[in-house]
C-alpha positions in Angstrom: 16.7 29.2 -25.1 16.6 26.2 -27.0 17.1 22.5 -26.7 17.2 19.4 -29.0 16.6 15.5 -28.1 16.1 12.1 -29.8 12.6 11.1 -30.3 13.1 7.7 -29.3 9.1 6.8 -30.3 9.8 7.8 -33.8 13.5 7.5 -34.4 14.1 10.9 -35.6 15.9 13.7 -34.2 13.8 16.9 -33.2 14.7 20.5 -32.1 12.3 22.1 -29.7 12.8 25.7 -28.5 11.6 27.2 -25.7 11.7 30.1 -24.0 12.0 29.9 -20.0 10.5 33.7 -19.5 8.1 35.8 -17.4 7.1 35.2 -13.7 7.3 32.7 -11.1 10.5 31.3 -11.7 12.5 28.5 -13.9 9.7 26.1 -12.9 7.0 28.3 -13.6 8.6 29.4 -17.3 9.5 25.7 -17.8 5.8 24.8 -16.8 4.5 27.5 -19.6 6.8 27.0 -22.1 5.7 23.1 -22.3 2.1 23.7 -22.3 2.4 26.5 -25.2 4.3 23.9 -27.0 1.7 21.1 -26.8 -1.5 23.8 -27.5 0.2 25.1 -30.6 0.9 21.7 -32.2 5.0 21.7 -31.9 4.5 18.9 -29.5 2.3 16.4 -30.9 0.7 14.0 -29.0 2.0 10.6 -28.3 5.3 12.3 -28.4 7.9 11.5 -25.7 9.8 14.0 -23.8 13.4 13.8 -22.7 14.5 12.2 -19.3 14.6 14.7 -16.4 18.4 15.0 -16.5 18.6 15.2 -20.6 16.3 18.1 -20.3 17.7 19.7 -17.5 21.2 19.8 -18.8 20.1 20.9 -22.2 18.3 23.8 -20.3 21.0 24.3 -17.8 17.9 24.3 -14.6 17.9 21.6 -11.6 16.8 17.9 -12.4 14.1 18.8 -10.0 12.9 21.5 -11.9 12.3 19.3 -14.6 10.7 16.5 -12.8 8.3 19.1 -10.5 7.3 20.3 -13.9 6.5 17.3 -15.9 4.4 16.0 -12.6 2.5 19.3 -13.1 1.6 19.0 -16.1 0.6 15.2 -16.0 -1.8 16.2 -13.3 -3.0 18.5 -15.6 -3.7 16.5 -18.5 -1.4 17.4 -21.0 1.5 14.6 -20.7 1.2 11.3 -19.4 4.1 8.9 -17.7 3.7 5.2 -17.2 6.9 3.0 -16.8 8.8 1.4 -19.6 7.3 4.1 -21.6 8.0 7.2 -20.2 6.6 10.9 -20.2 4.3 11.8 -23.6 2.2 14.3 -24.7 -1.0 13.2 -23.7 -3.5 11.7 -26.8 -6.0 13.8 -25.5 -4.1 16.9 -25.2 -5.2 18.6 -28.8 -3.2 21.5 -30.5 -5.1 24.2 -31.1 -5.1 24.3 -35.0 -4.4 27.4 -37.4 -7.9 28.8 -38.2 -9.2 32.6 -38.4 -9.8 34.3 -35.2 -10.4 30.8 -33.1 -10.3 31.7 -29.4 -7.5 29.8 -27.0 -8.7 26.6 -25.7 -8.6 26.9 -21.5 -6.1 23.9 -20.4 -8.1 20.5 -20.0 -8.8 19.7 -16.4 -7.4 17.0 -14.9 -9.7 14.3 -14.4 -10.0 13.6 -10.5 -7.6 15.0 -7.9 -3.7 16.5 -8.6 -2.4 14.7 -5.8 -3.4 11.4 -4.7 -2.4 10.3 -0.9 -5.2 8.0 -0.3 -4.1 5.3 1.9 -4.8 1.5 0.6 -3.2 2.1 -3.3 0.5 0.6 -3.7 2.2 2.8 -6.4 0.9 0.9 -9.5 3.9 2.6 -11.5 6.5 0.1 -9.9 4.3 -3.5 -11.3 7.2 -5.8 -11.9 5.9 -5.9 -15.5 8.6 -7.9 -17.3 8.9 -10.3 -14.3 5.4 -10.7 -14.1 5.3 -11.4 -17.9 7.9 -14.5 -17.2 6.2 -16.2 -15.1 2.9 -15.9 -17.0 5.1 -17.0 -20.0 6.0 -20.4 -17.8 2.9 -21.0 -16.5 1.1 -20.6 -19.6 3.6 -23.2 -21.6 4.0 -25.4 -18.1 0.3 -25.7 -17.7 -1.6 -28.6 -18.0 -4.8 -28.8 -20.3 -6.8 -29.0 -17.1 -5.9 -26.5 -16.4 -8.3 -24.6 -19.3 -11.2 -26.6 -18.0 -13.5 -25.3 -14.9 -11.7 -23.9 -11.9 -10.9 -25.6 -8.6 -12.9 -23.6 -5.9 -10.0 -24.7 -3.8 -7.6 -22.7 -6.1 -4.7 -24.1 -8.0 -2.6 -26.6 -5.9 0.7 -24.8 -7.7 -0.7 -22.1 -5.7 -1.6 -23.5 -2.6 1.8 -25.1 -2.6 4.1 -21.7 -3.1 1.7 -20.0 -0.7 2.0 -23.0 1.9 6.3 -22.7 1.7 5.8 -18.7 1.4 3.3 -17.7 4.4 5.7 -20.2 6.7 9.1 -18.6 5.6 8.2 -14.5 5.6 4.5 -14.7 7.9 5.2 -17.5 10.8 1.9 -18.9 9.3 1.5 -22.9 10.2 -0.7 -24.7 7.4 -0.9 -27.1 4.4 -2.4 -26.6 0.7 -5.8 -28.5 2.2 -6.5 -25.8 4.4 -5.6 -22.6 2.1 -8.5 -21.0 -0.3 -8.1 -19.1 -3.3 -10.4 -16.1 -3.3 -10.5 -12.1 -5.1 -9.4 -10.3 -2.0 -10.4 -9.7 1.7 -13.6 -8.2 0.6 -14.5 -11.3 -1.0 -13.3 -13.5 1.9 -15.7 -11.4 4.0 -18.6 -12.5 2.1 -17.7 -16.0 1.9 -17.3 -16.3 5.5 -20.4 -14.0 6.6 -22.4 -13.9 3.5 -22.5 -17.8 2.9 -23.8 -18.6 6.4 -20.2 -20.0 7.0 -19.8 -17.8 10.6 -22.6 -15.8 12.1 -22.3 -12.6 14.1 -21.9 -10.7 16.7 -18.7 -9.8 15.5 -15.9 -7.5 17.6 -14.3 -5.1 15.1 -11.7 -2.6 15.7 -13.6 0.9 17.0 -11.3 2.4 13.5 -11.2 0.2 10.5 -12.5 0.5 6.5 -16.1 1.3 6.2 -16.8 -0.9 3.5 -15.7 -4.1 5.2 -18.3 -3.0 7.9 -20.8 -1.9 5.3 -19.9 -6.2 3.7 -21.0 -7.6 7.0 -24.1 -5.1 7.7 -25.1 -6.8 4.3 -25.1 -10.1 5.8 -26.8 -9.3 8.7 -24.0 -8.9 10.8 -24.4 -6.6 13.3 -20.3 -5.6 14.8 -19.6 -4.5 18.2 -16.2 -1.7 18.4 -13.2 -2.3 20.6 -11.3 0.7 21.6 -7.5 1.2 20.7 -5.2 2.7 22.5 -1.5 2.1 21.9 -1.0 -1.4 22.4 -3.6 -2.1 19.8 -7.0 -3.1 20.1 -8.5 -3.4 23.9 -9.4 -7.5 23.7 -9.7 -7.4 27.5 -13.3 -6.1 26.1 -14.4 -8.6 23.6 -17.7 -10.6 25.7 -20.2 -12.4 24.0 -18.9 -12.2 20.7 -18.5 -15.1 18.3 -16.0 -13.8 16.7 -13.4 -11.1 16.7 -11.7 -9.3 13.1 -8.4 -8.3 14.0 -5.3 -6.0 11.8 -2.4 -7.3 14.2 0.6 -7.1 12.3 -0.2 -3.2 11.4 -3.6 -1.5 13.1 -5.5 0.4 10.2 -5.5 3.0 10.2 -3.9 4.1 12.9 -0.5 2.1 13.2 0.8 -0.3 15.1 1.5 -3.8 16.3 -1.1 -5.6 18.7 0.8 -6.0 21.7 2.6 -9.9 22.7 0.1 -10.0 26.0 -2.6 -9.2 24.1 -2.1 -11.7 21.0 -1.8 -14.3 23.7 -4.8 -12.8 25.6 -7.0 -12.6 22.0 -5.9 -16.3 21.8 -7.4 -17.4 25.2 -10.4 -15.8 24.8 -11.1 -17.4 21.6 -10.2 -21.0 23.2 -12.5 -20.3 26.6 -15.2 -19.4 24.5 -15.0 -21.6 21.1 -14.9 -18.5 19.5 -12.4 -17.4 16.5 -10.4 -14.8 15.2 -10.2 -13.4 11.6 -6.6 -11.6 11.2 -6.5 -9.1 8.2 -2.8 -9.5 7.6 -3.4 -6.6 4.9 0.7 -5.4 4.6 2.3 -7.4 7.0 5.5 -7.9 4.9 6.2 -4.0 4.5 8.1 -2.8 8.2 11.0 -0.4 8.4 11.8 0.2 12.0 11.0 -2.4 13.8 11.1 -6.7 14.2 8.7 -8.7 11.8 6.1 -9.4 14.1 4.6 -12.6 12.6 1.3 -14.0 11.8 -1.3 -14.3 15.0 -2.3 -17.7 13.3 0.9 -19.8 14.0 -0.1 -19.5 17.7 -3.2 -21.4 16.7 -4.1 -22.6 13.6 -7.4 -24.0 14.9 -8.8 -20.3 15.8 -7.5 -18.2 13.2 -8.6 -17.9 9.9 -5.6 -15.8 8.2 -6.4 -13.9 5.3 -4.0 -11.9 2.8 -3.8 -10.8 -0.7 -1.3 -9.2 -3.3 -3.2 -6.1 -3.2 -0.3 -3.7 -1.3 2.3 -6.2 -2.4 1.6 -6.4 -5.8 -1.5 -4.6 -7.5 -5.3 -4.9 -6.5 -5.6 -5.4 -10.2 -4.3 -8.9 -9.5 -7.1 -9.5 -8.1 -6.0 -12.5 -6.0 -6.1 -13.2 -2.2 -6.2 -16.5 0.3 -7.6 -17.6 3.4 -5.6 -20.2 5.5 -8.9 -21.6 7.3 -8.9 -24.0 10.1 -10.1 -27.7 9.5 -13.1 -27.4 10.7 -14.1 -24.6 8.2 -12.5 -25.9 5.1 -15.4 -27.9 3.6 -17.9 -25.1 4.4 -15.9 -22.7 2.8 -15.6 -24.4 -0.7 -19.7 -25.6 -0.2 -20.2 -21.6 -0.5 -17.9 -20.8 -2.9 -19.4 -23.8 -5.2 -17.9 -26.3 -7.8 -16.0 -24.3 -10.2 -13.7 -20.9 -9.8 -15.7 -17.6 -10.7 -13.6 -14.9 -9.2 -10.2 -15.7 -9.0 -8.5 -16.4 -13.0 -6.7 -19.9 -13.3 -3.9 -18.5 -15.6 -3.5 -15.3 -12.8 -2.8 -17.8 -9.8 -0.4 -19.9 -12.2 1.5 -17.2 -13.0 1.3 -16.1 -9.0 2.7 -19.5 -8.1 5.3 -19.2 -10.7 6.5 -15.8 -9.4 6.6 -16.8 -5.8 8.6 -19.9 -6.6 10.8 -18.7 -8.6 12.2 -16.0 -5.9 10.5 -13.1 -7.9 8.0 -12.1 -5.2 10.5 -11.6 -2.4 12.5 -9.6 -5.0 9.6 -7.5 -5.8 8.3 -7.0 -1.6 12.0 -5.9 -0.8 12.2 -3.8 -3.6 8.9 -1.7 -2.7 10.1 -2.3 1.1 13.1 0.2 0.2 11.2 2.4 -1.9 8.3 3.1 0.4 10.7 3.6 3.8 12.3 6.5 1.4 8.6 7.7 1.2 7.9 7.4 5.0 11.2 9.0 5.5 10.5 11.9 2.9 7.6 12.7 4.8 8.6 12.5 8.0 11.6 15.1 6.6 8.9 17.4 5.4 6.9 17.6 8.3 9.9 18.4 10.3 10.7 21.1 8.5 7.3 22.4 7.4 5.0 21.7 10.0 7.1 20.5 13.4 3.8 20.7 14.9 2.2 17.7 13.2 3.5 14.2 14.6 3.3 11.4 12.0 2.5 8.1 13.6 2.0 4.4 12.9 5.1 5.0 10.3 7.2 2.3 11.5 5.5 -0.4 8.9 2.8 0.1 6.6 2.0 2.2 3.5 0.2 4.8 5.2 0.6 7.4 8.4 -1.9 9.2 10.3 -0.7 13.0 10.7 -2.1 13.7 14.5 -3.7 17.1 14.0 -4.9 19.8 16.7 -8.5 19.5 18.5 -11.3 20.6 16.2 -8.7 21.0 13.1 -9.6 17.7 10.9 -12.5 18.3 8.9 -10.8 22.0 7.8 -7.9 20.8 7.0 -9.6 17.6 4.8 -11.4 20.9 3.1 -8.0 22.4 2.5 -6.1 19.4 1.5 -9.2 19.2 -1.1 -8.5 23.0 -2.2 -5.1 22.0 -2.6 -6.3 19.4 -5.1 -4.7 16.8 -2.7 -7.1 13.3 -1.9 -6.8 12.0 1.2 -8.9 11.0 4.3 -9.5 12.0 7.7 -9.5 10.3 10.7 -13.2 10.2 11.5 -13.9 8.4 7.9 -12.6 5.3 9.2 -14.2 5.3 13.0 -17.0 2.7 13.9 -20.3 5.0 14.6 -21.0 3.2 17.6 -17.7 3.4 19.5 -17.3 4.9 22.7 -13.6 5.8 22.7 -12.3 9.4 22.3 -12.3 10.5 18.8 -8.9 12.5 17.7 -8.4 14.8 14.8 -5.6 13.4 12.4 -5.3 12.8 8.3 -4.6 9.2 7.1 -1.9 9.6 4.2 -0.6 7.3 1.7 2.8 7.9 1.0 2.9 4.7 -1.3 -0.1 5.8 -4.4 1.9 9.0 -6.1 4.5 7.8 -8.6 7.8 8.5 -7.8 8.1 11.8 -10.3 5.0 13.4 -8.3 5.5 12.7 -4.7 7.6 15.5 -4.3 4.9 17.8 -5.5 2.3 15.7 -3.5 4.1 16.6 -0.4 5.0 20.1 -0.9 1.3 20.8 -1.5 0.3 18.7 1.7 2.5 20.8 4.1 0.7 23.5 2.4 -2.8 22.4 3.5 -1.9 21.4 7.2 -3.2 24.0 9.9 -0.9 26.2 11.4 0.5 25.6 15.1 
């Protein structure tokens, strides 16, 4: 069977044949036929391959089959897709060349895991690249020459400005540029807050939450006391002594959820009774499907909450850019620690940020990934149901992520067959806070948003595959 196709990259027209035979069906053949053609040198690389339906109709298989084989093979190593570009013969992916009696070269392994579900990674495929590149464009040509001069610690009013009108409009957040500070990320407003002397422990955590955050504060000396969930959030009717309290409101991580109304007030109280003061991770509060935007706890009190966010799940944690909307009091203390001139967060990077909130871009861009990850959530929730009825997906109505509840005393094999499966992805217990006394459950933490859209399908079909049986 043969097929033929404009090499766009080149300009030239190119006939390929290949030969869908032997075992394991169309997708199989299709699977072998590509890798033969890249080995032996008829595919070279940095050449790219036909769109999934230019291929398939030439071939006469499903789009499908197409698109399950090309994600194969870029898990492999032998093709490569990004967007704008799409799918090549990997650089790397060397034909073996005519020479007397040399032996065939094994296929390269793919460099970390076929499948990635790991929670916390947006899918870095969808980047708004050429609406990104705009509003670097203006920034960079709007600028002023302060502007290539040392950094504000403060961050870049254009910055604090669209984030002021922004956090107000989509978060419920209540604050002014004079209270909002530029930093990398929420690791990095940990350490400003903890490491700098700013705040002091104890401090109440979550009894499930990201090890490193706790690992940050340990650091600093911090010693954090666990509050157990249960499924109106996190039990404040515990927190005692405690200075302070870190909080994931809008969305418990990991395991899903908003903090319930009586208990944001309650959280609230306590912090007024005892001067004390809540840090809220709002970490993907603008990503919700099934349910009303519950809104920032700091617009019930500005003057206990310190609010922190970034454009890590919105955007890309290559962005490197996050804020913390800081009550009055802490403002000054802040910026002392962070010192007289910006080392972390790039000058030309928050521009182009203010630029891209201002100009409508960034809503564009969250609603946009909003649809496209609810088709994710939904996907999965489809394949469960039909795969595995007997794993419940929770915590999927918001967020990137779901935790798959899994049978007593099943989680650590099924993490082991996921791994077999050359899926990534985390269990339950990775993310529980050693000293907790609340029941521990079995479950998986999946990322439905990290695969690109060409190998979720294969992500998931190789997921149900690792899931213990009823």
């Amino acid at each position: 069977m043969a097929t033929s196709w404009v090499n766009s990259a080149e300009g030239i027209g190119s006939d390929l044949h290949l030969e869908l035979t032997g075992p394991g069906g169309r997708r199989a053949a299709l699977i072998r036929a590509l890798r033969e053609a890249v080995r032996s040198g008829r595919l070279a690389p940095g050449t790219r391959l036909p769109p999934y339906r230019s291929l398939a109709a030439d071939l006469g298989v499903a789009r499908n089959t197409v698109a399950d084989a090309y994600a194969e093979l870029v898990a492999e190593g032998w093709l490569t897709a990004r967007q704008g570009s799409g799918t090549r013969v990997a650089e790397r992916a060397e034909p073996l060349r005519p020479a007397a009696r040399v032996p065939k070269k094994a296929p390269p392994r793919a460099r970390g895991p076929r499948h990635d579900l790991r929670q916390g990674t947006p899918d870095v495929s969808a980047f708004p690249r050429t609406a990104w590149l705009a509003s670097y464009r203006r920034a960079l040509q709007q600028a002023p020459n302060e502007v290539f001069g040392p950094g504000d610690p403060a961050g870049r009013p254009e910055l604090r400005e669209a984030l002021t009108e922004y956090l107000a409009r989509a978060r419920g957040v209540r604050t002014e540029p004079g209270r909002i500070v530029i930093c990398s990320g929420f690791a990095h407003a940990l350490r400003l807050l903890f490491a700098g002397g700013v705040l002091r422990g104890p401090l109440a955590v979550e009894a499930y939450g990201l090890g490193f955050h706790r690992e940050i504060l340990a650091a600093a000396g911090v010693r954090t006391v666990p509050l157990p969930l249960d499924e109106h959030g996190a039990r404040v009717d515990r927190l005692g002594r405690e200075r302070a309290v870190l909080l994931t409101p809008a969305h418990q991580f990991p395991t899903g959820g908003p903090l319930h109304p009586e208990r944001r007030a309650a959280v609230i109280d306590w912090a007024r009774a005892r001067d004390g003061l809540v840090l809220e991770d709002d970490y993907d509060g603008e990503f919700r499907y099934d349910r009303k935007p519950v809104g920032a706890l700091q617009g019930l009190d500005p003057e206990r909450v310190i609010h922190i966010g970034s454009v890590s799940k919105s955007l890309s944690p290559a962005v490197r850019l996050g804020w913390m909307v800081l009550p009055e009091r802490y403002a000054g203390a802040v910026l002392a620690t962070k010192g007289e001139r910006e080392a972390w967060a790039s000058v030309l990077d928050q521009l182009s940020l203010a630029d891209f909130i201002a100009s409508g871009s960034y809503d564009r861009q969250v609603r946009r990934m909003r649809q496209r990850y609810r088709g994710r959530r939904d996907r999965l929730v489809a394949a469960l149901a039909e795969h595995a009825p007997h794993v419940e997906a929770t915590g999927v109505a918001a967020g990137l992520h779901a935790v798959l509840r899994l049978p007593p005393g099943t989680e650590a094999s099924a993490v082991k067959a996921a791994a077999w499966q050359g899926i990534a992805l985390d269990g339950l217990a990775a993310f529980r806070h050693p000293k907790t006394d609340m029941p521990a459950d079995d479950g998986l933490v999946v990322g439905y948003a990290t695969p690109s859209e060409h190998a979720y399908g294969p992500a998931l079909e190789a997921l149900c595959g690792a899931l213990p049986p009823p």
